[in-house]
N, C-alpha and C positions, 0 to 999 in steps of 0.2 A: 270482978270477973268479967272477962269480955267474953262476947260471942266473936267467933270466925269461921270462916268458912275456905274450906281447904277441896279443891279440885284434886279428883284422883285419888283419893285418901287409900283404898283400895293397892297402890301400887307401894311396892319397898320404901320409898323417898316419902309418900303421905302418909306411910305408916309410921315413918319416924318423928315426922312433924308432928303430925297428931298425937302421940306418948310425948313429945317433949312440950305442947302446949298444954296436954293436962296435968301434965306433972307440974306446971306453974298456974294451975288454978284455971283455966282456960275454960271457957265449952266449945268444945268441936264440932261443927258441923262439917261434915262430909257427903263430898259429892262422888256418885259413881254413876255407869252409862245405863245401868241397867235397875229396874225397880224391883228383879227377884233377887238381886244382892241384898243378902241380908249383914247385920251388923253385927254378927257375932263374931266376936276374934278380932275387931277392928276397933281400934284406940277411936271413939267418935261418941257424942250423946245425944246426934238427931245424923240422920243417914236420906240423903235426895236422891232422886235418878235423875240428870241433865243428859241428856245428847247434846255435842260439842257444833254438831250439824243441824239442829234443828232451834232455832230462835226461839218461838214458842216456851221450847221445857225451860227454859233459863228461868221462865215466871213462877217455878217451882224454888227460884231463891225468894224466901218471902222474911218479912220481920227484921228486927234491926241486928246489926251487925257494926261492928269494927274494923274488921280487915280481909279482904278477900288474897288468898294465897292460890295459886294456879299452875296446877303441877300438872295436870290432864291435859295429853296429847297423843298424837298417832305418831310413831317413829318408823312405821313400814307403812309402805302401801305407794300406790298409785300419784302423781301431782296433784290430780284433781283432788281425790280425796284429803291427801295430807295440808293442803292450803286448803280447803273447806273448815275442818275440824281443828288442826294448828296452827290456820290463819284465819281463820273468819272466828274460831272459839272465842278468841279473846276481844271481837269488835264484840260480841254478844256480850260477854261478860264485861266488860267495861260499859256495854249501855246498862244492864241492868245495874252496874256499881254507881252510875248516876241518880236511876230513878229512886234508888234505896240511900240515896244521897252517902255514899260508904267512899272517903276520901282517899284509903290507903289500900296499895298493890305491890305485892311480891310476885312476880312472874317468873318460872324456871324455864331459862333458855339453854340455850346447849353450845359449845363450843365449836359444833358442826355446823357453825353456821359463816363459818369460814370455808370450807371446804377446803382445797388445798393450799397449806396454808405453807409459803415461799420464806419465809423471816425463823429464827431461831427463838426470838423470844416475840409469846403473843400476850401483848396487854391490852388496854381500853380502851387503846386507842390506835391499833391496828385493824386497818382498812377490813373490810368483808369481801370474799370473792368469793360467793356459796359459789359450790358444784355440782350439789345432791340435791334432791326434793327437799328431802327432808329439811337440810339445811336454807335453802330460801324461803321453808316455811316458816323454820322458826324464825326468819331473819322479819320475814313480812310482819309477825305478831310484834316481833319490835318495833315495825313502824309504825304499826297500828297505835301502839300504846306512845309511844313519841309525840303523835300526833296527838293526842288527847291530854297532853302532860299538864292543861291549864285548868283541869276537870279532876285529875285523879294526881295524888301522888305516888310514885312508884319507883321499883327498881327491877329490874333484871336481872337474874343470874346466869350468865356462863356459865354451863357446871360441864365437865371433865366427867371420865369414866366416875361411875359411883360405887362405891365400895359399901357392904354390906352384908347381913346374911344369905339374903333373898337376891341380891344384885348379880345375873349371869349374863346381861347381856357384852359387857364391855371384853376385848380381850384377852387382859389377864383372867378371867374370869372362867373362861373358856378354856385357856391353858392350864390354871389351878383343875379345873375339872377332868381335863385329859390324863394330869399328874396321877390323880386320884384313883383315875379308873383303872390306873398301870401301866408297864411299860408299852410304852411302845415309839413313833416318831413325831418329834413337836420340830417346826420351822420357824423361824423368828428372824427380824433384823433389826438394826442398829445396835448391838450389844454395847459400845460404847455409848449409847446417847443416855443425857442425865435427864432423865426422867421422872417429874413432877406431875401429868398429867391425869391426876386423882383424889377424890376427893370423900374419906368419909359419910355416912348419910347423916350422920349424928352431929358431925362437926358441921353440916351445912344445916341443918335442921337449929343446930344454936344461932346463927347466921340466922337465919329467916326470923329468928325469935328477937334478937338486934334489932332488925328494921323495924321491927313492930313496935318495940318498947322505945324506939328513938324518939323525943319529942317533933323531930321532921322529916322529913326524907329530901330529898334535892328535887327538883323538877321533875329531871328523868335522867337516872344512868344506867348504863348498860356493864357490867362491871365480868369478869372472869375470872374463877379460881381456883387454886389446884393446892400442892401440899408445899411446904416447904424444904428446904434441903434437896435437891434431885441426889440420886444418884443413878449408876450406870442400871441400865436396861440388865444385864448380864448380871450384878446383885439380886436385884429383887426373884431373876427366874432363879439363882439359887437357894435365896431364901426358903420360896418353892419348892422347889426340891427337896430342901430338907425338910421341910413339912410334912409333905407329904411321903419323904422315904423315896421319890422317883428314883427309878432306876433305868428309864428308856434313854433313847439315844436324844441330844436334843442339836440343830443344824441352825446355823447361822448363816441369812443369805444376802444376797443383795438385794438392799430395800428397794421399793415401787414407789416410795414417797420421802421426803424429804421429816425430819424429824422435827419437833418442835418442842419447848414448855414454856411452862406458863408465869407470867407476871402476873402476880394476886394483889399490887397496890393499890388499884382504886378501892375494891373489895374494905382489906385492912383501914380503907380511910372511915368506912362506913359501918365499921366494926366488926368485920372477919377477921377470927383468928384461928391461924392452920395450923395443923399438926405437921410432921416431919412426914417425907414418904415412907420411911420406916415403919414409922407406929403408926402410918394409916393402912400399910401393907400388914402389919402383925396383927391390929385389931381385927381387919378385915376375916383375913384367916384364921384368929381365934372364934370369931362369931361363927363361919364355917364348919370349923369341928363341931363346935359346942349345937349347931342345930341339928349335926349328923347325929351327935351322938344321944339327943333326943327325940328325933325324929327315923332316923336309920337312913338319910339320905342325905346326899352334898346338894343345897340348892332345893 
C-alpha cells in the first residue's frame, strides 16, 4: 500500500482521484485550503490544510509518501494572485517533495495555457501563446517543474473541459444546465467543428493512476488530452437536447475564436487511454441525472 498525497482532494477531479486510489488499495492523504474542512464525504484517510500562498503550511506535509498528485489551483482571480497560488504553489510543493525526499509528480495543468490558440490540431508540442492570467499561471508552474526535472520526476496534464457529476464550470456544462432549467435562448458556434476537447474525470483519474504505477516516468513532459473520435459541435448539443427534452430556441453564430482539438498522442505513449466523445458526453450526462435524481438538483 502506498501513501499519496493529493492537492485539492476537495474539488470534483480529487474526488475522483482519491475513490480510484483507494479503490486500489492506496492511503490517501488529502490536502485542502482550509483546516475547518472536514473529511467527511471525502474519499481521503488523513485530511491537511495547505495554503497554496503561504510556504510555511506546506510543513504540514509531514511523513513518508510515495507520490505527490497536484490538483490545487486558483482558476479566477486577479494576476497577482493566480501566479502566487498556481505559480509559486507548485515551487512550494516541489521543495517540500525534496526535503521528504518524494521522487514522483503528477501536476494538472490546463489547456488554457495556450490561450488563443491559432493551429487546428493542438498537441505536445504546439508552441504556448498564453493570453489569460490564468493561463500564464499555469504555464509558469510548468516551468517551474521543468526546471527542477533533475530533483523530481514528473509529468503534466493538459486536461480539457472535465466532465463529471460535480463538474460546471466548462461550457457544455453550462449549456447542459440551461437545457435543464427549460426553454428558453442558447447561443453557440462552430456547429461544424469536430470536437474532442473533453475529458472524463474518471478516465483521467485512471491516467494519474498509470503514472504512478509506471516503473519511470520521463524527465519531464508536458502532455494534453482530450477524447477520441471528435465529432461535430451541433451533435453533442443534440445529444443534449434529447436528454434533457429541450425545447428552446437554440442560435448558431459567428465564432470570436478560432476552433481547435486536441491530439492526445504523447498522453497514449505514457498510458492514456480515451474514451470516444460520445461516451464521455453520455457518461457525463448520465452522472448528471443520476446525482439529480438523488440529490434533487443538477450540479
Amino acid at each position: 500500500m502506498s501513501r499519496i498525497l493529493v492537492t485539492g482532494v476537495n474539488s470534483p477531479l480529487g474526488q475522483a482521484v482519491g475513490r480510484k486510489l483507494q479503490a486500489e488499495g492506496h492511503r490517501v492523504v488529502g490536502t485542502v485550503r482550509s483546516s475547518k474542512i472536514h473529511s467527511l464525504g471525502l474519499p481521503v484517510d488523513e485530511l491537511i490544510a495547505i495554503d497554496l500562498e503561504n510556504k510555511d503550511s506546506f510543513n504540514n506535509i509531514a511523513g513518508g509518501f510515495d507520490s505527490f498528485i497536484h490538483i490545487a489551483s486558483m482558476n479566477e482571480g486577479n494576476a497577482e494572485e493566480l501566479l502566487k497560488t498556481t505559480g509559486l504553489g507548485i515551487v512550494y510543493l516541489i521543495d517540500r517533495a525534496k526535503q521528504l525526499k518524494i521522487r514522483r509528480l503528477v501536476h494538472i495543468s490546463s489547456m488554457s495555457i495556450h490561450g488563443k490558440v491559432l493551429t487546428e490540431v493542438v498537441d505536445e508540442n504546439t508552441s504556448v501563446a498564453h493570453s489569460v492570467p490564468v493561463g500564464a499561471a499555469k504555464w509558469a508552474a510548468e516551468c517551474f517543474i521543468a526546471n527542477e526535472r533533475s530533483s523530481v520526476e514528473a509529468v503534466s496534464i493538459r486536461s480539457p473541459a472535465i466532465a463529471g457529476s460535480n463538474a460546471n464550470r466548462h461550457f457544455l456544462a453550462k449549456i447542459f444546465l440551461s437545457m435543464v432549467r427549460g426553454p428558453g435562448k442558447i447561443s453557440l458556434s462552430n456547429p461544424d467543428h469536430l470536437f474532442n476537447n473533453i475529458v472524463h474525470e474518471c478516465v483521467l483519474a485512471d491516467f494519474i493512476s498509470t503514472l504512478l504505477d509506471a516503473e519511470s516516468l520521463p524527465i519531464y513532459r508536458s502532455v494534453p488530452i482530450g477524447s477520441t473520435d471528435p465529432i461535430p459541435l451541433r451533435e453533442i448539443i443534440d445529444l443534449m437536447a434529447k436528454a434533457t427534452n429541450y425545447k428552446g430556441q437554440i442560435n448558431w453564430v459567428e465564432p470570436k475564436t478560432p476552433p481547435f482539438r486536441i491530439d492526445s498522442t504523447g498522453a497514449i505513449e505514457l498510458g492514456y487511454k480515451p474514451i470516444s466523445t460520445v461516451e464521455t458526453i453520455n457518461r457525463w450526462m448520465h452522472d448528471a441525472f443520476l446525482k439529480d435524481k438523488f440529490e434533487s438538483k443538477i450540479f
